[in-house]
Backbone as CSV, one residue per row, in Angstrom:
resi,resn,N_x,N_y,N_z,CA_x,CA_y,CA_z,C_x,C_y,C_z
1,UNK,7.472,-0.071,13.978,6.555,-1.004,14.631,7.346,-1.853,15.630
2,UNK,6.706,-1.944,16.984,7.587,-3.120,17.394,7.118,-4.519,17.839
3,UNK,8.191,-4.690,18.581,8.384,-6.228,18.360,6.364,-6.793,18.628
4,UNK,6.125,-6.270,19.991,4.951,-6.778,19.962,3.875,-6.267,19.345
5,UNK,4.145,-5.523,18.599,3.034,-4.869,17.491,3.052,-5.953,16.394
6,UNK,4.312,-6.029,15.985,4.182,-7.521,15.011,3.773,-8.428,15.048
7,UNK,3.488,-8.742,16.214,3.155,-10.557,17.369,1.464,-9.858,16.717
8,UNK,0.896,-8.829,17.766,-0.650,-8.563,17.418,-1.080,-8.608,16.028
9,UNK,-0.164,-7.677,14.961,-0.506,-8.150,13.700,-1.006,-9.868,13.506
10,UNK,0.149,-10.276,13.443,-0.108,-11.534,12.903,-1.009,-12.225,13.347
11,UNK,-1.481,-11.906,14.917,-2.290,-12.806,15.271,-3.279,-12.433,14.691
12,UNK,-3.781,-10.975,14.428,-4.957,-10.498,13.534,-4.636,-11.061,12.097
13,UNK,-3.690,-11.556,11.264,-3.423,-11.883,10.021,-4.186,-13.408,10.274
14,UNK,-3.742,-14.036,11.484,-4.206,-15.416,11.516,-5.763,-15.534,11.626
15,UNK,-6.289,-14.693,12.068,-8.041,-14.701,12.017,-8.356,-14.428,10.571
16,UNK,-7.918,-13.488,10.085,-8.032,-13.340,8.925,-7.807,-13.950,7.816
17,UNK,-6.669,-14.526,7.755,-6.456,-15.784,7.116,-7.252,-17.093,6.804
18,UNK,-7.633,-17.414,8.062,-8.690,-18.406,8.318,-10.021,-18.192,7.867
19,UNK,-10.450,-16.948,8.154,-11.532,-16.307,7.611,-11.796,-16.287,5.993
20,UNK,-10.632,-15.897,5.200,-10.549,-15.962,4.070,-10.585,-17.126,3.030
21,UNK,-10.254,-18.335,3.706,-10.176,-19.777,2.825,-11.673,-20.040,2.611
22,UNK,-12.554,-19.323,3.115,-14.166,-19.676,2.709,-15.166,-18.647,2.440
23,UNK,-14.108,-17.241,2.155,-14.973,-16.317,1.612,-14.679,-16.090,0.771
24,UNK,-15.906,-14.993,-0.124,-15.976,-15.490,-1.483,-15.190,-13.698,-1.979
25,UNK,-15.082,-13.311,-2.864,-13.863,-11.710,-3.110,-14.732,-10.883,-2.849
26,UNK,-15.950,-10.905,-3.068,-17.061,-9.858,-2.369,-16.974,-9.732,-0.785
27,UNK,-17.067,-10.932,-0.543,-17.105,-10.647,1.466,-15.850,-10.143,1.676
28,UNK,-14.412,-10.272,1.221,-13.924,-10.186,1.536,-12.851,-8.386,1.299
29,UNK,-13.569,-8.214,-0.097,-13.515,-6.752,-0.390,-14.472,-5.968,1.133
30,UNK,-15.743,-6.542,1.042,-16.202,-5.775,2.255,-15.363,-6.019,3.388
31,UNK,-14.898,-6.948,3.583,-13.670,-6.652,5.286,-12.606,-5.860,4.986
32,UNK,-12.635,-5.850,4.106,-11.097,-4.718,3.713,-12.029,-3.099,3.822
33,UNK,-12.735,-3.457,3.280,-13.346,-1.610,3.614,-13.923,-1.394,5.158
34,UNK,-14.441,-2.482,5.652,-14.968,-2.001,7.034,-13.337,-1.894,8.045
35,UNK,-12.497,-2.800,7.804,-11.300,-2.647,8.468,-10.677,-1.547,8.203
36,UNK,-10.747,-0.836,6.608,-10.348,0.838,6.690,-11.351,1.663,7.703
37,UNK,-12.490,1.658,7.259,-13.465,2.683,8.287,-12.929,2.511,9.480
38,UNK,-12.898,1.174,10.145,-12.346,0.973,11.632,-11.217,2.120,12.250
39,UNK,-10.020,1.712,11.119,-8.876,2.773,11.007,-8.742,4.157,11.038
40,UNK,-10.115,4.713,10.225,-10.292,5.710,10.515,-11.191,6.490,11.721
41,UNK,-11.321,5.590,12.195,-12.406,5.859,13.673,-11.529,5.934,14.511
42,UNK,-10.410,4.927,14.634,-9.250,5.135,15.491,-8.448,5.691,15.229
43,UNK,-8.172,6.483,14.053,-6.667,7.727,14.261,-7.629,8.898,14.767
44,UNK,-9.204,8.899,14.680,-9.928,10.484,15.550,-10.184,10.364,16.303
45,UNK,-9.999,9.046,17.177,-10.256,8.775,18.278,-8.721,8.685,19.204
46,UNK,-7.990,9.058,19.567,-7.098,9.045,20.329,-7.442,8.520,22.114
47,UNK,-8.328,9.055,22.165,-8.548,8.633,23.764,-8.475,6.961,23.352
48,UNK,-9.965,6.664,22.908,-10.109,5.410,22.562,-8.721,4.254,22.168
49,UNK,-7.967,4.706,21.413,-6.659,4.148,21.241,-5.526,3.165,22.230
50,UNK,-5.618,4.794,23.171,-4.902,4.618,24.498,-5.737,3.720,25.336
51,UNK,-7.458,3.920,25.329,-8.046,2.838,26.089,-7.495,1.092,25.441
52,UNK,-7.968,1.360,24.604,-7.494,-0.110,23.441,-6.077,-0.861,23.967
53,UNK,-5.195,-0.324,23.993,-4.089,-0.768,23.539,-3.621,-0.337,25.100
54,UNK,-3.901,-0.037,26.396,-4.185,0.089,27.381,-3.694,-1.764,28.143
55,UNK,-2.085,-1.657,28.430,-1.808,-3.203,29.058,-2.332,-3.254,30.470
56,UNK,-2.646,-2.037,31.406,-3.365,-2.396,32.498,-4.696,-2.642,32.451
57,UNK,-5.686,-2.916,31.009,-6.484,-3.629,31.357,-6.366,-5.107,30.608
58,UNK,-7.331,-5.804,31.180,-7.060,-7.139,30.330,-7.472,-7.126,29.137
59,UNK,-7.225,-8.074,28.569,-7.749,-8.776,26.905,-8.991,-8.648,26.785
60,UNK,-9.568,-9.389,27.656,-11.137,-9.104,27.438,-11.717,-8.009,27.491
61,UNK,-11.220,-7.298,28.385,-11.965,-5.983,29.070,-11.878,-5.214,27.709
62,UNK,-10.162,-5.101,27.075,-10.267,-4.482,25.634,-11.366,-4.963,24.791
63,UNK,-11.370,-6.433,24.478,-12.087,-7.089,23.286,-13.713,-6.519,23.777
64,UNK,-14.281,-6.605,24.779,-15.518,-6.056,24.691,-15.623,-4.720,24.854
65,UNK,-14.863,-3.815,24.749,-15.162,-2.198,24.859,-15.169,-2.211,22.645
66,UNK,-14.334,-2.738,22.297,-14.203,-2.493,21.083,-15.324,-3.244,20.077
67,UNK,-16.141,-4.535,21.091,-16.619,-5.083,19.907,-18.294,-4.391,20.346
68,UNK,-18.280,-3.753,21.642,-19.375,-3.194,21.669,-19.500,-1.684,20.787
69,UNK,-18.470,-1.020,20.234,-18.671,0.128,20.111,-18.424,-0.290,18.165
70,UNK,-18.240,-1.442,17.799,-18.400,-1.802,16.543,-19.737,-2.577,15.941
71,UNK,-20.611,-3.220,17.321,-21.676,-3.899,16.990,-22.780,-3.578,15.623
72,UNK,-22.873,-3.892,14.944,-23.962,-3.644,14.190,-23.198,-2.807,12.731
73,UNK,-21.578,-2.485,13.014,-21.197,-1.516,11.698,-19.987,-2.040,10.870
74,UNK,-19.797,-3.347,11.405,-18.841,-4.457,10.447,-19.706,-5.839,10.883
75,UNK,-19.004,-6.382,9.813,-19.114,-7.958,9.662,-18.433,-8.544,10.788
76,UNK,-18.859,-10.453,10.746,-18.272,-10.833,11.687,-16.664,-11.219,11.257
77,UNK,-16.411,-11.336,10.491,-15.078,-11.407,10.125,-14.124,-9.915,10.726
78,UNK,-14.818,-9.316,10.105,-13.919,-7.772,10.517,-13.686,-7.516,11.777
79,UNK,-15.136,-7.845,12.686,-14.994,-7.292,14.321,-14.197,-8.535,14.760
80,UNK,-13.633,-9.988,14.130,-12.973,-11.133,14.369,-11.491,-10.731,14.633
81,UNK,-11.392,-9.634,13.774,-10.125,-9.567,13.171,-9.296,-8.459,13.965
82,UNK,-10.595,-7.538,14.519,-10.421,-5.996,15.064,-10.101,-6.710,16.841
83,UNK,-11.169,-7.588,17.037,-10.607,-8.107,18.642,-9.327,-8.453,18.550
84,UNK,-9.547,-9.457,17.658,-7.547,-10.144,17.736,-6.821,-9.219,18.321
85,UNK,-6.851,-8.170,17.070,-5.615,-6.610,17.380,-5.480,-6.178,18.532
86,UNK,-6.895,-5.664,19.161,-7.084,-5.162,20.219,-6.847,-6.235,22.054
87,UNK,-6.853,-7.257,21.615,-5.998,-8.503,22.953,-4.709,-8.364,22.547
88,UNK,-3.694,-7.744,21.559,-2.425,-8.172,21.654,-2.198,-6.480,22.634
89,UNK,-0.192,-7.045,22.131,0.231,-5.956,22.828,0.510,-4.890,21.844
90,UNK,0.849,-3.522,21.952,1.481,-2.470,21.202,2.200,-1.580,21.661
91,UNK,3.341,-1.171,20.934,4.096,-0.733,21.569,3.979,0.978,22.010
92,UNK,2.856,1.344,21.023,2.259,2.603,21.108,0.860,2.702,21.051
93,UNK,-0.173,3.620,21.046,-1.407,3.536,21.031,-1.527,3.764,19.067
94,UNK,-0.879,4.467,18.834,-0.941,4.652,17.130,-0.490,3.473,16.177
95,UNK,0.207,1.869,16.758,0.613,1.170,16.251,-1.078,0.052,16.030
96,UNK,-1.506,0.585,16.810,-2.806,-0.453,16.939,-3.864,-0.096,15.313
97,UNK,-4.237,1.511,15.204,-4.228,1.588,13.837,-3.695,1.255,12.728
98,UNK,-2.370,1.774,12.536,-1.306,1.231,12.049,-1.997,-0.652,11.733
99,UNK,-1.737,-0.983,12.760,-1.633,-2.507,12.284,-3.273,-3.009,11.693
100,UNK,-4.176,-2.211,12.024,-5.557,-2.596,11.805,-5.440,-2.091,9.765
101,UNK,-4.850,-1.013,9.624,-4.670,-0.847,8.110,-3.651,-1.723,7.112
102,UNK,-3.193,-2.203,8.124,-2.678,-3.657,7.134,-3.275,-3.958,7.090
103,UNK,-3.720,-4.768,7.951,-4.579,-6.008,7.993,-5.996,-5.786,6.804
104,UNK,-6.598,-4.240,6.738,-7.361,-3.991,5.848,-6.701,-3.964,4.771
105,UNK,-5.597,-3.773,4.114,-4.688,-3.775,2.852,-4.811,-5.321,2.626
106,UNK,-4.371,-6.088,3.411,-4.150,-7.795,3.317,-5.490,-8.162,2.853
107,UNK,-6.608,-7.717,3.531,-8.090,-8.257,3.111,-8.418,-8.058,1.560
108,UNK,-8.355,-6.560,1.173,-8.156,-6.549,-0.279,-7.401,-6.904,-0.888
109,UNK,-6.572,-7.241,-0.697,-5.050,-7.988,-1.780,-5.710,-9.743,-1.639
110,UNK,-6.493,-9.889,-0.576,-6.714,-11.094,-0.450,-7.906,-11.519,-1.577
111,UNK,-8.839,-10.349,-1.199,-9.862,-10.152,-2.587,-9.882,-10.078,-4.189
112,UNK,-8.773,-9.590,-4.347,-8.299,-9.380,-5.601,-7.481,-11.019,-5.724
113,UNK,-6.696,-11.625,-5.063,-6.387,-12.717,-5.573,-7.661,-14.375,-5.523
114,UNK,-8.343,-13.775,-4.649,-9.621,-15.045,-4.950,-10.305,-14.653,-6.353
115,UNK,-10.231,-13.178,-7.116,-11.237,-13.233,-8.244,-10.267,-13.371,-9.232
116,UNK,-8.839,-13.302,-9.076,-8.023,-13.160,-10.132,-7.616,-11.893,-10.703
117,UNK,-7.865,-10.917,-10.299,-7.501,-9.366,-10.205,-6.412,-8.565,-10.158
118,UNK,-5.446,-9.484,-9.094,-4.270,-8.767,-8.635,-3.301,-8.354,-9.655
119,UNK,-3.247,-8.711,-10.058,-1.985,-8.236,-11.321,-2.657,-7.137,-12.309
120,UNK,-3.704,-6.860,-12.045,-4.398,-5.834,-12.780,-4.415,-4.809,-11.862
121,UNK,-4.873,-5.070,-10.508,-4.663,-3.962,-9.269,-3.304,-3.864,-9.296
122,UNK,-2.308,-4.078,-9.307,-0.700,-3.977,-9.080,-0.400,-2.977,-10.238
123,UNK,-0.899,-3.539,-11.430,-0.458,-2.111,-12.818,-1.435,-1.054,-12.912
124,UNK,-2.677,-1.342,-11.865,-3.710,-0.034,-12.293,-3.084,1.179,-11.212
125,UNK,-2.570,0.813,-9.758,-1.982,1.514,-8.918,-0.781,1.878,-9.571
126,UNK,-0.083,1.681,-10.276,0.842,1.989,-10.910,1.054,3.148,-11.352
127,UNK,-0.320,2.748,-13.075,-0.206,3.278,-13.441,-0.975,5.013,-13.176
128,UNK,-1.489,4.366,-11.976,-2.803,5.862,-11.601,-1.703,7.042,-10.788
129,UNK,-0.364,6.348,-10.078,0.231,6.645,-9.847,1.139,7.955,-10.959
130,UNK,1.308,6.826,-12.377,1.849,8.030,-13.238,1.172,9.059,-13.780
131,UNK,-0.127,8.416,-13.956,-0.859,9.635,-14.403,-1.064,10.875,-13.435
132,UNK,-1.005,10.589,-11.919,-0.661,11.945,-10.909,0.583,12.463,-11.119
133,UNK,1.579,11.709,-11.311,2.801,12.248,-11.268,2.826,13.156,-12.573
134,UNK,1.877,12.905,-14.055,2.094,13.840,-15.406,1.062,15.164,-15.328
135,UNK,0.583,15.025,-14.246,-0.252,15.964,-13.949,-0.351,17.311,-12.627
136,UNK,0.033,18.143,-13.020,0.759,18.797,-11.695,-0.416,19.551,-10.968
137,UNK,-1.527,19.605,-11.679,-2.973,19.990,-10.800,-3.158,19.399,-10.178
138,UNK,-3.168,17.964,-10.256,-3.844,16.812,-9.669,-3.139,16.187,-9.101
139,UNK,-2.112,16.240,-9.241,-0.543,15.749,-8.293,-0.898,17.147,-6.858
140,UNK,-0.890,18.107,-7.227,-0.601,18.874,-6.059,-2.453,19.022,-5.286
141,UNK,-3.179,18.654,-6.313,-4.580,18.230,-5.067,-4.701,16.811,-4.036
142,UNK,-3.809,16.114,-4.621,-4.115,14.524,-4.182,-2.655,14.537,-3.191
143,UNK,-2.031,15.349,-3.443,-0.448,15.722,-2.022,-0.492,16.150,-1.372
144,UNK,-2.088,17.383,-1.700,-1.911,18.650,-0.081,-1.832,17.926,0.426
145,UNK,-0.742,18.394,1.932,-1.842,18.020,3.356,-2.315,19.244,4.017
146,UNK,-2.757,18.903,4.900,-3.671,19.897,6.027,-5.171,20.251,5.496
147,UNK,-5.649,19.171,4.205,-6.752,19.461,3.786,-7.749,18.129,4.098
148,UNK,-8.730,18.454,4.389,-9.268,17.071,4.943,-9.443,15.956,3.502
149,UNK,-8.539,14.600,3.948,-8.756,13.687,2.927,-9.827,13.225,2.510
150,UNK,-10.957,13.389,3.320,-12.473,13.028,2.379,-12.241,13.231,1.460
151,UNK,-12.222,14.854,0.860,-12.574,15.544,-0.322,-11.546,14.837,-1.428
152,UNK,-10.418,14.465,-1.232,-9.306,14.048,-1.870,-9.495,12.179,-2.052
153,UNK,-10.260,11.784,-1.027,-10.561,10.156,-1.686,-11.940,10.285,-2.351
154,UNK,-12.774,10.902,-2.275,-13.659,11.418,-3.539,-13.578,11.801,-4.788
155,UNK,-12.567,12.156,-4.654,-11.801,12.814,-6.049,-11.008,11.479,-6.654
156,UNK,-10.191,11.011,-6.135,-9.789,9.638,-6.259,-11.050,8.706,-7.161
157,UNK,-12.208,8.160,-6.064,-13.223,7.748,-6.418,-13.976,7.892,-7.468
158,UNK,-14.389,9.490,-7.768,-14.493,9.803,-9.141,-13.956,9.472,-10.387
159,UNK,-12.754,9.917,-10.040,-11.984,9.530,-10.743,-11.885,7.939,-11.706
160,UNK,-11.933,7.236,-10.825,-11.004,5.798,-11.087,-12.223,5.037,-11.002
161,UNK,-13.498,5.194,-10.552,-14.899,4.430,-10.181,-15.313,4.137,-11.418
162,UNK,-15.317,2.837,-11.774,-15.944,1.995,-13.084,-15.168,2.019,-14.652
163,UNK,-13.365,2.199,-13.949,-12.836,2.644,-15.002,-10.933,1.398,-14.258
164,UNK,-11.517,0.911,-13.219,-10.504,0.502,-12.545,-11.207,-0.686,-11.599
165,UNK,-10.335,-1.991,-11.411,-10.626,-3.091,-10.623,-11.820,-2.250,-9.679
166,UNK,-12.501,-2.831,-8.759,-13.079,-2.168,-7.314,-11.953,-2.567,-6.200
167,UNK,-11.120,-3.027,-6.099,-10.239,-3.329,-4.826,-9.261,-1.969,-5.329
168,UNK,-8.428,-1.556,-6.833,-7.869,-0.554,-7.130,-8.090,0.856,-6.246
169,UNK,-9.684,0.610,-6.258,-10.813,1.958,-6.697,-10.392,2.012,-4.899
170,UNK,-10.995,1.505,-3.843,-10.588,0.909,-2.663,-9.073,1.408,-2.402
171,UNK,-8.467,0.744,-2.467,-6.631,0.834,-2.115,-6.544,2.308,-2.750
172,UNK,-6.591,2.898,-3.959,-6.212,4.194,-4.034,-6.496,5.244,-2.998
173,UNK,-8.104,5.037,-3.051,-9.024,6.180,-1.845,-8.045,5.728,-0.879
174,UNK,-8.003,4.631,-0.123,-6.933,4.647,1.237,-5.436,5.373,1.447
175,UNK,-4.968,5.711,0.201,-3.609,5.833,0.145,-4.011,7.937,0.324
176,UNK,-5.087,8.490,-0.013,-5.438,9.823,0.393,-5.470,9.843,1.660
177,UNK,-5.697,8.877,2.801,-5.057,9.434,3.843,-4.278,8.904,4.315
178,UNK,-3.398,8.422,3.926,-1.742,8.217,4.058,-1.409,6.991,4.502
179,UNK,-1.203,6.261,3.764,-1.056,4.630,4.387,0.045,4.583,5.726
180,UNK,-0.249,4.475,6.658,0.860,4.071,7.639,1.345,5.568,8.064
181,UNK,0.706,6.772,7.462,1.238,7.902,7.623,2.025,8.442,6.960
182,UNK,2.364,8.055,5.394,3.123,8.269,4.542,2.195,9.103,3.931
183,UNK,2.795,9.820,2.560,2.332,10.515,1.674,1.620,10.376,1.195
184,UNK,0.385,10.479,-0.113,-0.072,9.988,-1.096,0.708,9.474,-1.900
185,UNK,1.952,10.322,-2.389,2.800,9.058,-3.670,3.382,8.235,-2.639
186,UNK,3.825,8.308,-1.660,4.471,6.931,-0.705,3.446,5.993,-0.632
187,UNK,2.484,6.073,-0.367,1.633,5.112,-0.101,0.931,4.697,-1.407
188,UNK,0.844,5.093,-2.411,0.800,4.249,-3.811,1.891,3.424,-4.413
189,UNK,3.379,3.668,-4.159,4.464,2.905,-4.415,4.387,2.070,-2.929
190,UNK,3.641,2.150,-2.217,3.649,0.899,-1.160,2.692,0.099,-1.213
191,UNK,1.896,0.574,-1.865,0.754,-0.348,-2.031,0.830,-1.097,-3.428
192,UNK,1.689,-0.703,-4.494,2.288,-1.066,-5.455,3.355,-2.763,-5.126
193,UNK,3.762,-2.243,-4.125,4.697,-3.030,-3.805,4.365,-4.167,-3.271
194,UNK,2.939,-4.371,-2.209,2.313,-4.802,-1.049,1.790,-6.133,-2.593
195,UNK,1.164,-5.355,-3.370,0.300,-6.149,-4.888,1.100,-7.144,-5.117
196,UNK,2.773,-6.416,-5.059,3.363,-7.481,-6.108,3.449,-8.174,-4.915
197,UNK,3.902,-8.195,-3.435,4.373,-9.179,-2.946,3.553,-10.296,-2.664
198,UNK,1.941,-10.060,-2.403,1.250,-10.637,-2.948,1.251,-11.707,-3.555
199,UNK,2.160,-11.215,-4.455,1.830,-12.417,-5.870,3.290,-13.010,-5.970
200,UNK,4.030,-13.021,-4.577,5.519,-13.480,-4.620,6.282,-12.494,-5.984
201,UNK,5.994,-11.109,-5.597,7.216,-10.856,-6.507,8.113,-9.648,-6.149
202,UNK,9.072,-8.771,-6.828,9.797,-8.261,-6.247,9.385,-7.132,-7.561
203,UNK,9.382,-5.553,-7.240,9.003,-4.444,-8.143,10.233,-4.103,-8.208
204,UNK,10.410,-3.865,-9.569,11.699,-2.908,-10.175,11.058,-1.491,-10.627
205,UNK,11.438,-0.687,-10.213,10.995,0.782,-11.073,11.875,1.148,-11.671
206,UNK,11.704,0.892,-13.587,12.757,1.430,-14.365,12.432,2.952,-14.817
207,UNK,13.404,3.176,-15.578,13.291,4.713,-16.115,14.132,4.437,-17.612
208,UNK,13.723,5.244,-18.530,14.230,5.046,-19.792,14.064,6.209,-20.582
209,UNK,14.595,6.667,-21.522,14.775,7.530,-22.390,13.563,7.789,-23.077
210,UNK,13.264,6.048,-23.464,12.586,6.062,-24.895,11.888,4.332,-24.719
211,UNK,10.735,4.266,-24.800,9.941,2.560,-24.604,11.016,1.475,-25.074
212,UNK,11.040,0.685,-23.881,11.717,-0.695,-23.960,10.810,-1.573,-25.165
213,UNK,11.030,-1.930,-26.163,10.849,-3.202,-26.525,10.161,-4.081,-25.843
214,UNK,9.058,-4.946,-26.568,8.820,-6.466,-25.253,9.600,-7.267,-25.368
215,UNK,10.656,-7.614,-26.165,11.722,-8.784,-25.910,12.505,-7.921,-25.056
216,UNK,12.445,-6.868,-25.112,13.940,-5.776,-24.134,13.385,-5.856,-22.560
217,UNK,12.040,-5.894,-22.503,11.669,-6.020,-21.268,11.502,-7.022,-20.862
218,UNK,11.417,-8.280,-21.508,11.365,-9.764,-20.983,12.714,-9.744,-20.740
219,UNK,13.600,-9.394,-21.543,15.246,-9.816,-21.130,15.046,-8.982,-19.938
220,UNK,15.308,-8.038,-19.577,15.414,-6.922,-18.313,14.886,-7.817,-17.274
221,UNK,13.752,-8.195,-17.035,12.483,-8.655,-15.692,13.563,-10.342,-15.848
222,UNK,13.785,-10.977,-16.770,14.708,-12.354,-16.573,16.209,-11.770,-16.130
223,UNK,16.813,-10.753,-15.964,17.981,-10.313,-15.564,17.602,-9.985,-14.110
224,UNK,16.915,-9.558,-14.088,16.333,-9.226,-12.426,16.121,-10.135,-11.465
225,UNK,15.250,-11.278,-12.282,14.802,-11.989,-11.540,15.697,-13.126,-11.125
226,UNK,16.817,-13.363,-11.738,17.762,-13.960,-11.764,18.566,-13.482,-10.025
227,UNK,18.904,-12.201,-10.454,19.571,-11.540,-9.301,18.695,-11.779,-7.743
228,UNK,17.702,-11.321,-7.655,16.585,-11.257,-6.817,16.144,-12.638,-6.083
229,UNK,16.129,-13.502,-7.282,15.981,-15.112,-6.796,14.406,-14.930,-6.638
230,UNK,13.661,-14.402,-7.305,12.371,-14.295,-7.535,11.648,-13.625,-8.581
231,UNK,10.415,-13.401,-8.813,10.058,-12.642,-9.581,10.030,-11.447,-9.926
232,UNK,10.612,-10.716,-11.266,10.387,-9.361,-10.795,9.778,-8.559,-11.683
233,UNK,8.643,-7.755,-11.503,7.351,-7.231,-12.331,7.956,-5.773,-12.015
234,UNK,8.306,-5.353,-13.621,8.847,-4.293,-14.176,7.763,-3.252,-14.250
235,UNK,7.960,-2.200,-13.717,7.130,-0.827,-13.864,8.095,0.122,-14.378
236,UNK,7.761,0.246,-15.736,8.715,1.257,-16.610,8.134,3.001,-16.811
237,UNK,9.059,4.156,-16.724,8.469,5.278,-16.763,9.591,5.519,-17.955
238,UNK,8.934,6.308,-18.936,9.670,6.785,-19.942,10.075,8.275,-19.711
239,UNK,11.075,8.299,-20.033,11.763,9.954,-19.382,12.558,10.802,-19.889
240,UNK,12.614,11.488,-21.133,13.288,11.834,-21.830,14.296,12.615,-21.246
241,UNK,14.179,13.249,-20.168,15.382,13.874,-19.370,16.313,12.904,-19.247
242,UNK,16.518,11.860,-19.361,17.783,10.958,-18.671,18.520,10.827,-19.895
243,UNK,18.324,11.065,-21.098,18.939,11.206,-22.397,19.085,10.042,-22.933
244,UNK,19.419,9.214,-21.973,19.977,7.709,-22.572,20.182,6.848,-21.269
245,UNK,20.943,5.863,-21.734,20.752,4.680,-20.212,19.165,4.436,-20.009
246,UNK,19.963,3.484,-18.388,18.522,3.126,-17.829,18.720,3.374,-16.233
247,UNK,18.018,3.735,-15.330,17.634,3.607,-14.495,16.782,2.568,-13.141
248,UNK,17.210,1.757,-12.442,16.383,0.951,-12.215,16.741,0.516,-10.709
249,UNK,15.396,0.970,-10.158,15.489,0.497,-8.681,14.515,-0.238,-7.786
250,UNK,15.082,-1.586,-7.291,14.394,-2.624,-6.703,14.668,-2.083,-4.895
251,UNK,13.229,-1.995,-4.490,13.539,-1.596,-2.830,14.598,-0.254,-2.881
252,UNK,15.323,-0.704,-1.533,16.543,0.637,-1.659,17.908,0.033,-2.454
253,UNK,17.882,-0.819,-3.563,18.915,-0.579,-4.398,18.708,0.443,-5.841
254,UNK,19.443,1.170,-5.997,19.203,1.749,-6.959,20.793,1.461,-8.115
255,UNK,20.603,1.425,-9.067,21.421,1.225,-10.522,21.414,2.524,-11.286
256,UNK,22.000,2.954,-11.244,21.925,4.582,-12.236,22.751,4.296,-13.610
257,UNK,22.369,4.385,-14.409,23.320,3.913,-15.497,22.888,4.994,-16.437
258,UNK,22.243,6.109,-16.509,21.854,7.341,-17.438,22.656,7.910,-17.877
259,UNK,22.648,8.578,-18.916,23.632,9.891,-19.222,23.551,10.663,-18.951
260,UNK,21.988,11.126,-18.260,22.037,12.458,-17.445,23.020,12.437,-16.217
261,UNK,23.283,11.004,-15.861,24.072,10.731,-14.358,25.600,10.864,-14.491
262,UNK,25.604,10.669,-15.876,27.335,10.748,-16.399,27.666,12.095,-16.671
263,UNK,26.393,13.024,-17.390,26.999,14.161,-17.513,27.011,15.118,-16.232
264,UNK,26.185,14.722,-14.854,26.301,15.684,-14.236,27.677,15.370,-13.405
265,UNK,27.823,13.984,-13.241,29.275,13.400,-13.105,30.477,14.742,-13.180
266,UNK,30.124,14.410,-14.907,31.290,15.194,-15.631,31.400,16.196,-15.489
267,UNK,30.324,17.158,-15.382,30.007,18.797,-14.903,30.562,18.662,-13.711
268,UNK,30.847,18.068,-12.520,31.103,18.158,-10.891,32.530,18.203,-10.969
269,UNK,32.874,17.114,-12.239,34.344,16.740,-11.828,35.088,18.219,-12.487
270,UNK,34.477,18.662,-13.826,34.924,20.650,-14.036,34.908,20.866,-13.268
271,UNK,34.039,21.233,-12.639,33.728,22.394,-11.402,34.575,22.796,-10.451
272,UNK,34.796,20.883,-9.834,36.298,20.557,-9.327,37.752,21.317,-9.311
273,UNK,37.974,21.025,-10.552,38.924,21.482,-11.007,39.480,22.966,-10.390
C-alpha cells in the first residue's frame, strides 16, 4: 500500500469513526456488509477503478460518479465512507478496493465491540480456522482457487449461520474471497489478528504436544505479555507430531522449542557427517 493510499484510508477511517460513536452494532454490522458488496463491485469492475482513483479528474468529479452509481444500495454512512476513499489519492487503481475492505473489516470489528462480541469473534475465527485446517475436504473446498467464491462463502454461511457471532458469520464469508488478496487460511489468521488488535492485543499462535493446563496458559499469555508490553491472547493448537516442547509465534517471531525441531536438528547434523 502506499504512502497515499494510507492518507485515503484514514481519511475514510475518520468518517467512519465519527459515524460509529452514534450507531447502534446493527447499523453498523450493516456498513460493514454494504462496504464488502462495494468491494466486490470494484475488484469486477476494473474500468471503474481506474475511473475512481483517476488523479486527472477532480475529487468531486470522482465523489459524484461513485455516489451516483451507489444511490439507493448502501446506507448513508457507507456511501460517507466510500466518497472519502474515492477523493483521496492511490497509488494504484486496486489499492482503492483494497482500502474500501478495511475499512469494511474496521466497521465489523467496530460492531462486534459496541455489542460486546469481539473476543468471541476473535476465538470463533480461530477456531473455524482449525476446524478447516482438521478437515482436508473442506480445507481443500474453502482453498481452491479459480472457483468462483460465491459458492465457497455459502458454504462458509451454511456452515457457521446461527451457530457463530453474525459479525464471525460476516468476516469468515469475506475471507472466501481473499482478504487483501491473500488466501483463505491467510486471511482468517488476518482477520484473527485484526480482532485481537481491536481489543489492544497481540496473538501468539502456540503449538503443543498435549493441552496446556489453565494455570500453564495464564503463566504462558503473562510471559508474553510481559515481553510484548501488551496483551497477549493465546491461540493454542495441540499437535502430537512435535513430540514435546512448545512452539510459539507472535507476528514474524517465531520460538521453536519442540523435539521434533531437535530431532530433525540431530538427523541434519548425521547426515553431515
Amino acid at each position: 500500500m502506499s504512502t497515499t493510499g494510507r492518507e485515503s484510508i484514514e481519511a475514510g477511517r475518520a468518517v467512519l469513526e465519527a459515524a460509529a460513536s452514534g450507531a447502534s452494532a446493527e447499523q453498523l454490522t450493516e456498513c460493514g456488509d454494504q462496504l464488502l458488496g462495494v468491494t466486490r463491485f470494484l475488484v469486477d469492475q476494473p474500468r471503474l477503478r481506474r475511473a475512481l482513483s483517476d488523479p486527472a479528474r477532480t475529487a468531486d468529479d470522482r465523489e459524484g460518479l461513485i455516489r451516483g452509481l451507489i444511490a439507493g444500495q448502501v446506507g448513508e454512512t457507507a456511501a460517507d465512507v466510500v466518497a472519502a476513499l474515492v477523493r483521496g489519492r492511490w497509488g494504484t487503481p486496486s489499492e482503492l478496493a483494497d482500502g474500501t475492505e478495511q475499512l469494511a473489516v474496521s466497521a465489523l470489528l467496530l460492531a462486534a465491540a459496541k455489542d460486546g462480541s469481539l473476543a468471541n469473534v476473535e476465538d470463533e475465527l480461530f477456531r473455524f480456522g482449525r476446524l478447516v485446517d482438521g478437515d482436508a475436504e473442506l480445507g481443500a473446498a474453502l482453498g481452491a482457487t479459480g472457483t468462483d467464491p460465491k459458492g465457497r462463502a455459502s458454504l462458509i454461511e451454511n456452515l457457521l449461520d446461527g451457530k457463530a457471532e453474525p459479525v464471525t458469520v460476516k468476516l469468515a464469508t469475506a475471507a472466501a474471497y481473499g482478504i487483501g488478496g491473500r488466501s483463505f487460511h491467510a486471511s482468517l489468521a488476518h482477520l484473527v489478528e485484526a480482532a485481537a488488535a481491536a481489543r489492544d492485543e497481540a496473538v501468539a499462535y502456540v503449538t503443543v504436544a498435549k493441552p496446556l493446563d489453565e494455570a500453564g496458559e495464564r503463566q504462558l499469555a503473562a510471559k508474553l505479555s510481559l515481553v510484548y508490553g501488551r496483551h497477549v491472547a493465546l491461540k493454542v493448537t495441540v499437535d502430537p507430531a512435535i513430540v514435546g516442547g512448545i512452539r510459539v509465534q507472535v507476528g514474524s517471531e517465531l520460538w521453536d522449542g519442540t523435539v521434533s525441531r531437535r530431532l530433525d536438528e540431530a538427523r541434519q547434523a548425521l547426515a553431515g557427517r
